[in-house]
Backbone as numpy.savetxt, mean C-alpha at the origin, in Angstrom:
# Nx Ny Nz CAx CAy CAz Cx Cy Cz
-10.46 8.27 -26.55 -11.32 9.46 -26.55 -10.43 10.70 -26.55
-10.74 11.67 -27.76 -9.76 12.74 -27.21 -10.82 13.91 -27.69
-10.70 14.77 -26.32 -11.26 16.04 -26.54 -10.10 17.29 -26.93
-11.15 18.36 -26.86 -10.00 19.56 -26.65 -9.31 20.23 -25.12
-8.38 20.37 -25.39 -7.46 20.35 -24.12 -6.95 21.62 -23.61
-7.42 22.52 -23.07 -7.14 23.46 -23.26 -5.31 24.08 -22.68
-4.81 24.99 -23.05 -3.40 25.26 -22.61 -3.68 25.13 -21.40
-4.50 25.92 -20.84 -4.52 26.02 -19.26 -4.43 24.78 -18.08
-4.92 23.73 -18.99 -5.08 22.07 -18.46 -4.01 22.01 -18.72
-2.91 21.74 -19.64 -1.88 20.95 -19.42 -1.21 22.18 -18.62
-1.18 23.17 -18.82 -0.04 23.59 -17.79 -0.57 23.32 -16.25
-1.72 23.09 -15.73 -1.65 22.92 -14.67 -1.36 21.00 -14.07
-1.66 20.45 -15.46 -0.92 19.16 -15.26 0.66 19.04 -15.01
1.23 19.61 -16.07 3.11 19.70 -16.14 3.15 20.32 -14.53
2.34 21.05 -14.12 3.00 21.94 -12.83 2.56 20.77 -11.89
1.61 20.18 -11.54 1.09 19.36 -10.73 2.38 17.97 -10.57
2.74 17.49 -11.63 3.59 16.60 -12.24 4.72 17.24 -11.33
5.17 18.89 -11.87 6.46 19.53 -11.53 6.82 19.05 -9.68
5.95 19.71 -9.53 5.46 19.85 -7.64 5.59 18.42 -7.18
5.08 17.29 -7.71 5.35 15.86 -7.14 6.82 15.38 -7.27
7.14 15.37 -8.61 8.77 15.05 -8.58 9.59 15.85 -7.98
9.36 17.20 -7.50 10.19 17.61 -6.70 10.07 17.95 -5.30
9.18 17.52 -4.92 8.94 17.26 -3.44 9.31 16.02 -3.19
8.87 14.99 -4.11 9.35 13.24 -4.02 10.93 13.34 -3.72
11.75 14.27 -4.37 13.27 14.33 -4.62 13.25 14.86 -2.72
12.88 15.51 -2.44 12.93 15.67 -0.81 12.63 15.52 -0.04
11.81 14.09 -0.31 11.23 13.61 0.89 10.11 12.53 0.02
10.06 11.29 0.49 9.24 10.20 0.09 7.86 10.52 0.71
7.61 10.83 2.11 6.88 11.28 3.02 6.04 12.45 1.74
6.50 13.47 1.39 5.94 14.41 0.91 5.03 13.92 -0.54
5.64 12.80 -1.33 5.64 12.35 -2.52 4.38 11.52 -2.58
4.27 10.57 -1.04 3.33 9.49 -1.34 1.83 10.27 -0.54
1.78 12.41 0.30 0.72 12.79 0.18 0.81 13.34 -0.89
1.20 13.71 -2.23 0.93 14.63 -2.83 0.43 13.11 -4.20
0.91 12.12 -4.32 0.68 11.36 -5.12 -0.62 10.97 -5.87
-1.93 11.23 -4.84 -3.57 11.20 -5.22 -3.55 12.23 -5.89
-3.31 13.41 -5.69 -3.41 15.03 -6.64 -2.96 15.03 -7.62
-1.50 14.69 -8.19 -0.75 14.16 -9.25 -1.77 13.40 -10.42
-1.72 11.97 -9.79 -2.77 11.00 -10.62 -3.94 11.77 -10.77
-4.63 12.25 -10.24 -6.32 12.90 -10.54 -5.80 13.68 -11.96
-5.06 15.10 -11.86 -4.47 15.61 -13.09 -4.41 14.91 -14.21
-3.53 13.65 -13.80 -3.34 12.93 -15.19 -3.92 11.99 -15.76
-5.02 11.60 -14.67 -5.93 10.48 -14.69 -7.57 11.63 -16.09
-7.37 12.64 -15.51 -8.29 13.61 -15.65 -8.05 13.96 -17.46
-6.49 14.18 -17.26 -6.15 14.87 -18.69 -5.79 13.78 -19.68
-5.76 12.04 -19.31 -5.86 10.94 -20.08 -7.33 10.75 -20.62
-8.26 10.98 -19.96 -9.25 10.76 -19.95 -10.16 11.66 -21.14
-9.17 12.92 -21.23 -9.85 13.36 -22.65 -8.90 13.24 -23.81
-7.99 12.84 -23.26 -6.75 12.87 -24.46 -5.46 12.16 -23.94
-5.55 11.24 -24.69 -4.55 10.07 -24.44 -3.14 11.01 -25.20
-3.29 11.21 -26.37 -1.73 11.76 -27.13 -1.44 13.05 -25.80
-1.97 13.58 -25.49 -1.64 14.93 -24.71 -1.11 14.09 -23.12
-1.90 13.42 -22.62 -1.44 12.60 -21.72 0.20 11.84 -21.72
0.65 11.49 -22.91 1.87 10.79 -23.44 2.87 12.24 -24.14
2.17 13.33 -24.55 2.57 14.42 -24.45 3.62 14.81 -23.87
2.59 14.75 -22.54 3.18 15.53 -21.42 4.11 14.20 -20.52
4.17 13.21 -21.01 5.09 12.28 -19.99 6.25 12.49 -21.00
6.72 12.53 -22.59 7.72 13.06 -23.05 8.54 14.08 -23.08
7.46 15.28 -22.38 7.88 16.34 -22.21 8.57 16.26 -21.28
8.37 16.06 -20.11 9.26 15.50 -19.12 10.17 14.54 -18.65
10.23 13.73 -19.38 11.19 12.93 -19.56 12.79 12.89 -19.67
12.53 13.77 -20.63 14.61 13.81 -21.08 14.78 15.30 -20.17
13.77 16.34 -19.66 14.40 17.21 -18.79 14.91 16.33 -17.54
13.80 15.37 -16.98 13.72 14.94 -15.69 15.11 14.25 -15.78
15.15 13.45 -16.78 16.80 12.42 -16.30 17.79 12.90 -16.53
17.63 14.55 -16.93 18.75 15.63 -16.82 19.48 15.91 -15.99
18.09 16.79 -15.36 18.19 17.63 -14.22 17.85 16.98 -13.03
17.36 16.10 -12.48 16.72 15.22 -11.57 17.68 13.85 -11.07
17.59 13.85 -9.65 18.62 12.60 -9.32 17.59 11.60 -9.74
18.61 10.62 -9.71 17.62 9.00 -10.70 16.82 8.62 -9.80
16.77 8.55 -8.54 15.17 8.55 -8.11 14.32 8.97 -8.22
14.68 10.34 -7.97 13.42 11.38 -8.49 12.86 11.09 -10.05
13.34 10.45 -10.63 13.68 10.53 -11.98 12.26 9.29 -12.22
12.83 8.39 -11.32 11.72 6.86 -11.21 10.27 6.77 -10.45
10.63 7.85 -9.65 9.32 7.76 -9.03 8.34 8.84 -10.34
9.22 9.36 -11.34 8.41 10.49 -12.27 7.21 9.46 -13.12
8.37 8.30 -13.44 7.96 7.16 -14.23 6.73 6.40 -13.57
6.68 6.11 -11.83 5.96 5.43 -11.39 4.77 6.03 -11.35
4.66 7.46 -11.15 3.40 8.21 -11.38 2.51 8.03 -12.63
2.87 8.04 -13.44 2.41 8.12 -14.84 2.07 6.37 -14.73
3.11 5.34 -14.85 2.76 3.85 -14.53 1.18 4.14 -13.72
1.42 4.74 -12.78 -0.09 4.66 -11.51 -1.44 5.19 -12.49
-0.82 6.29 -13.02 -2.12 7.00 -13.67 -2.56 5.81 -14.67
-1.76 5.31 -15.27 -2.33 4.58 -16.08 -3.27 3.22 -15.93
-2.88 2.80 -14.50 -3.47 1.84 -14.23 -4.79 2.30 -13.54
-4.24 3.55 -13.34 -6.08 3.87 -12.35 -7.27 4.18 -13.31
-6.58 4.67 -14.97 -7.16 5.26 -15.72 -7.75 4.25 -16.51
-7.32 2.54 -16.58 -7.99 1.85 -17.13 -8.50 1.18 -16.16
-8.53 0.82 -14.94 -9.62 0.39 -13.84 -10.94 1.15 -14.18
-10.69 2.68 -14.30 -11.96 3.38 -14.81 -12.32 3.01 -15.96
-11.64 2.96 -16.96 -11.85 2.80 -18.66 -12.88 1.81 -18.58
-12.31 0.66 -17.82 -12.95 -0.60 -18.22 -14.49 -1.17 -17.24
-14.36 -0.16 -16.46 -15.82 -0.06 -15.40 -15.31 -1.22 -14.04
-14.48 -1.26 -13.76 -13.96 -2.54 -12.44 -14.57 -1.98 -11.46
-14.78 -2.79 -10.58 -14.88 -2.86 -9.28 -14.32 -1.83 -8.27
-14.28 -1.30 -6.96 -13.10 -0.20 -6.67 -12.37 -1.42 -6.10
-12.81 -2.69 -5.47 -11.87 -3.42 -4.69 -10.49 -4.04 -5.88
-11.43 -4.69 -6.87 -10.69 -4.77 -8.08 -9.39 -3.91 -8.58
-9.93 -2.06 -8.31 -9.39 -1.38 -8.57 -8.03 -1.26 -7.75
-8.13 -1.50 -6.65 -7.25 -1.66 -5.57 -6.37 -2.27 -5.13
-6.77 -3.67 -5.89 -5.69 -4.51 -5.80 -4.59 -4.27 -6.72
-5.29 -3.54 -8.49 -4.22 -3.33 -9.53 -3.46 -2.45 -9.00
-3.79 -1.54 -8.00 -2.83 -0.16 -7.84 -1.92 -0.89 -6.59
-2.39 -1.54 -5.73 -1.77 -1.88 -5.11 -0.42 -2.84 -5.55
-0.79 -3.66 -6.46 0.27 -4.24 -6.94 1.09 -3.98 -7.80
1.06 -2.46 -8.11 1.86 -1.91 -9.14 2.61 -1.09 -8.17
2.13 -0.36 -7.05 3.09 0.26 -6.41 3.79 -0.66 -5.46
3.32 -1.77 -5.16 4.34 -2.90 -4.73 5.99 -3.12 -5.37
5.49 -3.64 -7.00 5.68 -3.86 -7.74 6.78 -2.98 -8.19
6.22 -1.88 -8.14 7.45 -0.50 -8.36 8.10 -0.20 -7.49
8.12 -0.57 -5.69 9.02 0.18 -5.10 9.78 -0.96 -4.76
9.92 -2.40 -5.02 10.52 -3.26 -5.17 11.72 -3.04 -6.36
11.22 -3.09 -7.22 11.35 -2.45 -8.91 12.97 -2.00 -8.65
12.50 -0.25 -7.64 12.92 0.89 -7.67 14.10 0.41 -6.98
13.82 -0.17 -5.84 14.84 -0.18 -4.83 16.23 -1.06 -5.84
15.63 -2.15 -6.41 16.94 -3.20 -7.12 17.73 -2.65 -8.07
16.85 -1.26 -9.16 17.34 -0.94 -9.78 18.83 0.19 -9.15
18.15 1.08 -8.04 19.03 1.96 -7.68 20.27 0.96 -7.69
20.22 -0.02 -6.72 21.41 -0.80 -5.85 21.83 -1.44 -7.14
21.21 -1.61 -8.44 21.97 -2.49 -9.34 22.73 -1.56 -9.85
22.75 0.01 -9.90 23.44 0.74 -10.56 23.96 1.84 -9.94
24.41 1.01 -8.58 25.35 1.71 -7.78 25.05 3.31 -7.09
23.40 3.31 -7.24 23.20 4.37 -7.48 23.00 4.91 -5.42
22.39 3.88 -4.76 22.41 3.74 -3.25 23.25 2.26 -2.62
23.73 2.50 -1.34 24.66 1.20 -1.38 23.54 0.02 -0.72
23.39 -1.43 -1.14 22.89 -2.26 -1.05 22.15 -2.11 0.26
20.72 -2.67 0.02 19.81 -2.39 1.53 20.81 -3.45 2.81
21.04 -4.41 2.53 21.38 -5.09 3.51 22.94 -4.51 3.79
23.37 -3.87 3.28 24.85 -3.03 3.92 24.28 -1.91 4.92
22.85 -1.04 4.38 22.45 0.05 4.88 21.87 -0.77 6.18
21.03 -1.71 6.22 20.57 -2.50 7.81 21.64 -2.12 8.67
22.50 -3.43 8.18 23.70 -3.72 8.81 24.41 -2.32 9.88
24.81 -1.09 8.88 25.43 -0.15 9.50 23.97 0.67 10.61
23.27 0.95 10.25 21.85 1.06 10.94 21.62 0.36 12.34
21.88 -1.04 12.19 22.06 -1.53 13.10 23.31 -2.14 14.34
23.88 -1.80 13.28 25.49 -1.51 14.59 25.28 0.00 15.19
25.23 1.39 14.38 24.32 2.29 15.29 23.66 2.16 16.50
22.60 1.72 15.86 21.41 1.46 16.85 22.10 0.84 18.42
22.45 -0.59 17.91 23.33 -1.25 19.38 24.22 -0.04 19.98
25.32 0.03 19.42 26.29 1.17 20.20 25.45 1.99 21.00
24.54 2.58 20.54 23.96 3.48 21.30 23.65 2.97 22.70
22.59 1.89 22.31 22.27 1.34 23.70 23.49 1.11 24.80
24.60 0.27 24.04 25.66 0.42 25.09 26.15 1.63 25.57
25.66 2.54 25.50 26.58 4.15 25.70 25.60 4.39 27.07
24.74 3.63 27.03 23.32 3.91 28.46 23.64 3.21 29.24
25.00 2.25 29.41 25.48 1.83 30.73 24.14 0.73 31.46
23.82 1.92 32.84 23.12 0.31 33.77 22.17 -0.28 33.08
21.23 1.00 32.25 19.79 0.93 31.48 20.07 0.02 30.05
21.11 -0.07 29.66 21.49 -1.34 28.58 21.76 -2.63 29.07
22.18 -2.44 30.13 22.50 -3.62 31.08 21.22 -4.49 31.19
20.14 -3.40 31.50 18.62 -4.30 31.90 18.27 -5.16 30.23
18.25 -4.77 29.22 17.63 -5.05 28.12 18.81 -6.50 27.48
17.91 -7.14 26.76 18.95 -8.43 26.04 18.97 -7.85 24.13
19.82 -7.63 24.33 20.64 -7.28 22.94 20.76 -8.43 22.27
20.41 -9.56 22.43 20.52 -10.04 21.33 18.90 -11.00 20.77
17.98 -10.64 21.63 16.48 -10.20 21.68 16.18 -9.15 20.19
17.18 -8.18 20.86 16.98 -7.07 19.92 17.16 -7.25 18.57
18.03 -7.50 18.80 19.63 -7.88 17.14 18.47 -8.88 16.16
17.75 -9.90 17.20 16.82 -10.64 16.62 15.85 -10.51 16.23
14.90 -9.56 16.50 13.91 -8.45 16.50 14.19 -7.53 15.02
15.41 -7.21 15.28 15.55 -6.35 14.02 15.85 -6.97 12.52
16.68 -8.18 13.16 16.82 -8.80 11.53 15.71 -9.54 11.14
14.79 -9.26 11.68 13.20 -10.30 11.20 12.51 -9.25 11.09
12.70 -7.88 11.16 11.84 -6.80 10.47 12.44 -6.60 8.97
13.70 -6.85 9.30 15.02 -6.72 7.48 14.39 -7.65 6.79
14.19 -8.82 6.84 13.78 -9.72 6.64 12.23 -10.19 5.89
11.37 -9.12 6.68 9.99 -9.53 6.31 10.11 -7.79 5.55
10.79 -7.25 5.02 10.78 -6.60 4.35 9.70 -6.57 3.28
9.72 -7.31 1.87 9.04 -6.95 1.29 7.52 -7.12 1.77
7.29 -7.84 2.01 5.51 -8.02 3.13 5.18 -6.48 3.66
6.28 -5.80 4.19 5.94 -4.42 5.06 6.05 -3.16 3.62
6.80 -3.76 2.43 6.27 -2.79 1.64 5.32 -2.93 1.00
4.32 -4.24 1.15 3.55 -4.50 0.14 1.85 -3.90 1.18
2.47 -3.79 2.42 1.45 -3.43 3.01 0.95 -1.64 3.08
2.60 -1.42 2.93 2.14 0.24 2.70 2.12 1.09 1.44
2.05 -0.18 0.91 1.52 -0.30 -1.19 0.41 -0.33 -0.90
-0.36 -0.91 0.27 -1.74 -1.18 -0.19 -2.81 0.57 0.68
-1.34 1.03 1.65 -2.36 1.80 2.58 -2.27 3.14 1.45
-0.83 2.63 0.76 -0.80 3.90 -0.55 -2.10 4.10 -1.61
-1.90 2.58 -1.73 -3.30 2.91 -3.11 -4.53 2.86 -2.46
-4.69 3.00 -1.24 -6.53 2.85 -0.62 -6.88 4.71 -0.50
-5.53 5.22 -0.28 -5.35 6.30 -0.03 -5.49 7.14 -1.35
-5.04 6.80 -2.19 -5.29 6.72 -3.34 -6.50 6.50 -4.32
-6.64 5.35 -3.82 -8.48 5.68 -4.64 -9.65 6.12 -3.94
-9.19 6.23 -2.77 -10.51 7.14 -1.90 -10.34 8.62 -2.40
-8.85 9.02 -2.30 -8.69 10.05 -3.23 -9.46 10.71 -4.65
-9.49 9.62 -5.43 -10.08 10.10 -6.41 -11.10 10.11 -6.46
-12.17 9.54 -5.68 -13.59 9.59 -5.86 -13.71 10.99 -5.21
-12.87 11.68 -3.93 -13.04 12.96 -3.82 -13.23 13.81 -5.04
-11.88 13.88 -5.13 -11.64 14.65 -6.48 -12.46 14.63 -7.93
-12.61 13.36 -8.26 -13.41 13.32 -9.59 -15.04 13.71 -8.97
-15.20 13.80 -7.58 -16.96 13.96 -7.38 -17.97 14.98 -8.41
-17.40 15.81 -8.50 -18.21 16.87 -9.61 -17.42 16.68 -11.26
-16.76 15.66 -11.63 -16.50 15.31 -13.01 -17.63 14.33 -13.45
-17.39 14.52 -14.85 -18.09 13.76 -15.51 -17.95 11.99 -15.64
-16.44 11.86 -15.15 -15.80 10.31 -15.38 -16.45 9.31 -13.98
-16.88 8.49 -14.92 -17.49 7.54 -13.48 -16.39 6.27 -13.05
-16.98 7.10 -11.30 -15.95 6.01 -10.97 -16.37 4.24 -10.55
-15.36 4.07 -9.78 -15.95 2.47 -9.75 -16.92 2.27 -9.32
-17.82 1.17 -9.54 -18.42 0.03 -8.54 -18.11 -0.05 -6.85
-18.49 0.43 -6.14 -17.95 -0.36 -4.92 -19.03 -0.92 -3.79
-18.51 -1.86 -2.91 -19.23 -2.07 -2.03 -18.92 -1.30 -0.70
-19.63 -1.48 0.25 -19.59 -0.79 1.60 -18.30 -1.34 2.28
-17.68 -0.82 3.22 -16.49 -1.37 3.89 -17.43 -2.50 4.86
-18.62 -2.71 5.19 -19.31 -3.38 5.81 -19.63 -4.89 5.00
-19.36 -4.65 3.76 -19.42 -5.93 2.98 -17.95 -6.28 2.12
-17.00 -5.78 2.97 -15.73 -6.48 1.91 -15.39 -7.96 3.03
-15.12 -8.95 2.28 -15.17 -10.15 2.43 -14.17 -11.00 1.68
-12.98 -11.48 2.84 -12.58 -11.73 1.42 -12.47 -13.67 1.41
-11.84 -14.00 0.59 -12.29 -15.47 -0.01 -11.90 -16.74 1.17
-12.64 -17.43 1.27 -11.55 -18.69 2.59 -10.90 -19.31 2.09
-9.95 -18.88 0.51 -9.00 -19.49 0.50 -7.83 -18.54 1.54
-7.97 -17.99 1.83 -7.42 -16.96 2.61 -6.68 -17.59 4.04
-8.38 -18.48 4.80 -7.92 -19.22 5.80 -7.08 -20.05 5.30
-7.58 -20.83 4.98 -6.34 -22.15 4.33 -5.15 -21.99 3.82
-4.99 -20.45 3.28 -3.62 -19.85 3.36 -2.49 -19.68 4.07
-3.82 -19.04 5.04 -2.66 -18.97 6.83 -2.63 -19.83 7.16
-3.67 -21.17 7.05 -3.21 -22.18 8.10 -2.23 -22.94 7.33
-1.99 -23.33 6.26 -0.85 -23.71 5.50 0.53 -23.35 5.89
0.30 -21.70 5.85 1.63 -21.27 6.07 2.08 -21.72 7.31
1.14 -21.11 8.43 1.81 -21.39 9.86 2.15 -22.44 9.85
1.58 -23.38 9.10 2.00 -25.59 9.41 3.59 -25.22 8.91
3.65 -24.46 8.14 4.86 -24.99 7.19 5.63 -24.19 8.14
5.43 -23.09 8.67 6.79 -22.24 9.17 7.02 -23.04 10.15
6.88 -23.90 10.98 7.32 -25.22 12.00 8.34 -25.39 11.45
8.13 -25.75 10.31 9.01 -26.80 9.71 10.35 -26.18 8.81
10.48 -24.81 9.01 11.65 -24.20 7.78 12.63 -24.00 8.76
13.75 -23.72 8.35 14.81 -23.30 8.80 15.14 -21.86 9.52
15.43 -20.99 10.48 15.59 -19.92 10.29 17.18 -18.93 9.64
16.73 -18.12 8.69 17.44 -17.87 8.22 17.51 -18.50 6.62
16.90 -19.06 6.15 16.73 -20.27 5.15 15.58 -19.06 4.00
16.22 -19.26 3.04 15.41 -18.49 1.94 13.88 -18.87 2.14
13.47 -20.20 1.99 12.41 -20.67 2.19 11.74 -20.22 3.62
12.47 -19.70 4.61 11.61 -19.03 6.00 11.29 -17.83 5.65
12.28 -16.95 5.03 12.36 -15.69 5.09 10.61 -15.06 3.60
10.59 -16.48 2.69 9.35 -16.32 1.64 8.17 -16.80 2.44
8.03 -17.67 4.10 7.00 -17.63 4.74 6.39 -17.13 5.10
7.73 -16.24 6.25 7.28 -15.47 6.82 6.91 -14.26 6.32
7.31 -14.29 4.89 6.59 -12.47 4.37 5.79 -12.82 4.00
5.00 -14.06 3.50 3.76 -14.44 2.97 2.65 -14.20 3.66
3.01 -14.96 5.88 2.53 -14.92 6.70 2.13 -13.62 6.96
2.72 -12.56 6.98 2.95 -11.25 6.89 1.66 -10.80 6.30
1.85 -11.06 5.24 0.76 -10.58 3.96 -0.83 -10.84 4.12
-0.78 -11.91 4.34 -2.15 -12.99 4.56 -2.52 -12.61 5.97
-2.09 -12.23 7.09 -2.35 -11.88 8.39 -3.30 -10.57 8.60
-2.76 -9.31 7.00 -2.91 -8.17 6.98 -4.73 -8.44 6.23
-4.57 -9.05 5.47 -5.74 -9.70 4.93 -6.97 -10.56 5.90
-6.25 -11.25 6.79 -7.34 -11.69 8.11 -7.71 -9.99 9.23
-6.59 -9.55 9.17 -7.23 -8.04 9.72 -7.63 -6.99 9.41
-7.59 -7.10 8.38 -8.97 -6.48 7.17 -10.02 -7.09 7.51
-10.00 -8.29 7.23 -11.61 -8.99 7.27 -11.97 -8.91 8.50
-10.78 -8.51 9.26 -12.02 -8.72 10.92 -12.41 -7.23 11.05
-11.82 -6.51 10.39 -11.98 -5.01 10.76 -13.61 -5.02 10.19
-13.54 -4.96 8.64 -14.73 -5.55 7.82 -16.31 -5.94 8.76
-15.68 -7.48 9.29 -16.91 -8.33 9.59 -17.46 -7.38 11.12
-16.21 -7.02 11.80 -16.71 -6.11 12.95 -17.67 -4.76 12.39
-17.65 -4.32 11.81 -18.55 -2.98 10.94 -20.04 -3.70 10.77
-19.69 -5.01 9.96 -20.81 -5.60 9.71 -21.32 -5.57 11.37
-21.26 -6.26 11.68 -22.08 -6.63 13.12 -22.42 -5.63 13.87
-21.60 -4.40 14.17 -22.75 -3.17 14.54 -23.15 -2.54 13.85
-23.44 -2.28 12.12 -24.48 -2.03 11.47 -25.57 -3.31 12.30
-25.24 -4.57 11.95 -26.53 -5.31 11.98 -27.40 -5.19 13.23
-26.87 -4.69 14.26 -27.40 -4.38 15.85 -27.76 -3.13 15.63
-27.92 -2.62 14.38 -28.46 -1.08 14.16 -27.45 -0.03 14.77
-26.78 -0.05 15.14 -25.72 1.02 15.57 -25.55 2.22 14.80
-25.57 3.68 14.95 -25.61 4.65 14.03 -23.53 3.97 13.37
-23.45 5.00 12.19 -22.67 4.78 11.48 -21.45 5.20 12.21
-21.61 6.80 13.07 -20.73 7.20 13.73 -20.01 6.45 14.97
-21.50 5.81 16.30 -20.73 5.17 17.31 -20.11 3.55 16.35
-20.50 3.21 15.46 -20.07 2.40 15.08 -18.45 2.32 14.51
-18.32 3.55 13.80 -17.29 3.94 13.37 -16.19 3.77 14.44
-16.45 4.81 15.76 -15.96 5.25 17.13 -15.37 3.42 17.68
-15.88 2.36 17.74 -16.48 0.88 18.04 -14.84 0.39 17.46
-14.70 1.00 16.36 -13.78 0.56 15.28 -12.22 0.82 16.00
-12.50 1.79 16.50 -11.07 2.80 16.47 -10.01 1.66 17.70
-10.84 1.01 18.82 -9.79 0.13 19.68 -8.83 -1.06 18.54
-9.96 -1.77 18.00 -10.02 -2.87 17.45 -8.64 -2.73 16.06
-8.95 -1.20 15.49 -7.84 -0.89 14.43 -6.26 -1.10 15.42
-6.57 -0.39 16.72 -4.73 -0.55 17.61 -4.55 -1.98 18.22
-5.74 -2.64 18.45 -5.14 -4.21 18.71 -5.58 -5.05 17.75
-4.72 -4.91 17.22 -4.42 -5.27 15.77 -4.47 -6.83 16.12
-4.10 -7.98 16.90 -4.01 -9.10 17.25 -5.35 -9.78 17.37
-5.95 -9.04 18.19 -7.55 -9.34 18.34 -8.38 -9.22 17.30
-8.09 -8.28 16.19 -8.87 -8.14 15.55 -8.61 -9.08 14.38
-7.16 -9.30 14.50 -6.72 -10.83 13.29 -7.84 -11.84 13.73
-7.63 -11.80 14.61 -8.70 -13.38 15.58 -9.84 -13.10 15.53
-10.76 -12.05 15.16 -12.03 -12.04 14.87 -12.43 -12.46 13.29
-11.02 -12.00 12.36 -11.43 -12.57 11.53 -10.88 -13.81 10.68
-10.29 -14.28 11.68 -9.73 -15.71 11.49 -10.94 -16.38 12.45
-12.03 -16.58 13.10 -12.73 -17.22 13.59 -14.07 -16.76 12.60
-14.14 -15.34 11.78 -15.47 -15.30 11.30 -15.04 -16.11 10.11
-14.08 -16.15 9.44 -13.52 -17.56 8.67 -14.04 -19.04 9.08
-13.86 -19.37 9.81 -13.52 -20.92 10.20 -15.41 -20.95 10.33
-16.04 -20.20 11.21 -17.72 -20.21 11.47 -18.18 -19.47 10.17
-18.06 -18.74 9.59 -18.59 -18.02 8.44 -20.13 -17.61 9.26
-19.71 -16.83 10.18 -20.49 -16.12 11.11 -21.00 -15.24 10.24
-20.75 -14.33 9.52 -21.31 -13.38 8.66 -22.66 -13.82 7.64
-22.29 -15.12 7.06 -23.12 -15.92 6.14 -24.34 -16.29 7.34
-24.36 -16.86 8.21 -24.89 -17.12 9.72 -26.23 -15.96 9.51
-25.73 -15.43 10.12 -25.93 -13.56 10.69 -27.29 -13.22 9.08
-26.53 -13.13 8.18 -27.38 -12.64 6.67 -28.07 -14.11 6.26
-28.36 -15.21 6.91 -29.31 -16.31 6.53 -29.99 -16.05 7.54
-30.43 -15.76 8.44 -30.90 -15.38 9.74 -31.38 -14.43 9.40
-31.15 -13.42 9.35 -31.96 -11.86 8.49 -32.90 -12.54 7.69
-32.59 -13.55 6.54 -34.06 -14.28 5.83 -35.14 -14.91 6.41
């Protein structure tokens, strides 16, 4: 589809574009709030014109890998990657959960991507050199606190920390996902008074997700008994475990919404209901690792019949 575009649209796209890659260049923090505003622009200005859309990613291109350090340079690339995927989730009429998973797995996907490419081209020194010195830091310090290091077991710690190094990609794939939720709640703001329709979605009171899910976790946990620690094969469990855990505490977050809607609860104390259950995060895995195993929800809505 291509309409007419007026000058005034793309320059406030190129500037929108401008403002993300160079706030991204000073700060990741700044890059991943300004990242929903970015995509809307280009999601907005694809949407009437694909050549002007590809336009403006050439236009910037050979300045950016000029003038721009090569990160800044990649995250320019990952924006435009994002727009594009958000822009055919819309194209094609998906789902928003649908929608969510593609964005999610592209910014997974990309900051995985990002990170191998820097370190393959010498461009940052290898993550596990950066741990390493990070964490000889970290220790020294504690020893510099004398009696109060004395109380704590350092090698508790040491252990603690290399199983956060470790379950690495799982912890980026999780704040891939808080990126793109953030992200497409975003745009339904933004596009509210456009003409482009957005997804399909259901209520956060009906996301549900599949029991292959249980049988996922319980798989995994059987198997992590049985791996090695330290063993390639522990270190792909436990980020799996990771992953699939975040997914049982979704669903309990989920099935909990459901159940004080169904007791009639206004939307607000219900909301309010939510807010413990989001910080004990443990409990709320276990609500929805048991509404799994009972399919209490299915229960609950055959009972309503």
């Amino acid at each position: 589809m291509n309409k007419r575009v007026s000058m005034l649209q793309l320059m406030l796209v190129l500037f929108a574009v401008f403002v993300f890659i160079t706030l991204t260049d000073i700060s990741l923090l700044f890059g991943a709030v300004l990242l929903p505003f970015a995509v809307y622009f280009l999601v907005n200005l694809k949407h009437q014109s694909n050549y002007h859309f590809w336009l403006t990613f050439v236009s910037f291109l050979i300045p950016a890998a000029l003038l721009l350090s090569p990160d800044a340079w990649v995250w320019f690339v990952v924006l435009y990657i994002v727009a594009t995927v958000v822009h055919h989730t819309l194209k094609k009429n998906m789902s928003q959960e649908l929608a969510l998973f593609y964005v999610t797995a592209t910014l997974m996907l990309s900051f995985i991507g990002i990170l191998n490419l820097l370190q393959g081209f010498g461009i940052i020194q290898p993550i596990s050199d950066a741990y390493l010195d990070i964490r000889s830091w970290y220790l020294s310090q504690l020893e510099m606190y004398g009696t109060f290091a004395a109380d704590l077991d350092t090698d508790i710690i040491r252990t603690s920390m290399d199983q956060i190094f470790i379950n690495l990609p799982a912890y980026i794939t999780v704040i891939a996902f808080m990126l793109a939720l953030y992200t497409i709640l975003m745009q339904r703001v933004l596009f509210s008074s456009s003409s482009v329709k957005m997804w399909n979605y259901r209520s956060f009171k009906d996301w549900a997700f599949p029991r292959l899910i249980l049988y996922l976790f319980l798989i995994l946990f059987v198997v992590s008994f049985f791996t090695t620690e330290g063993t390639t094969a522990q270190s792909t469990v436990s980020n799996l475990l990771i992953v699939v855990e975040w997914m049982l505490y979704l669903h309990g977050l989920s099935f909990s919404y459901f159940f004080f809607r169904e007791k009639k609860l206004n939307v607000a104390l219900s909301i309010l209901l939510l807010i413990p259950l989001i910080i004990l995060r443990p409990i709320t895995l276990l609500i929805g690792l048991f509404e799994m195993i009972f399919r209490i929800r299915t229960l609950i809505q055959l009972k309503r019949k």
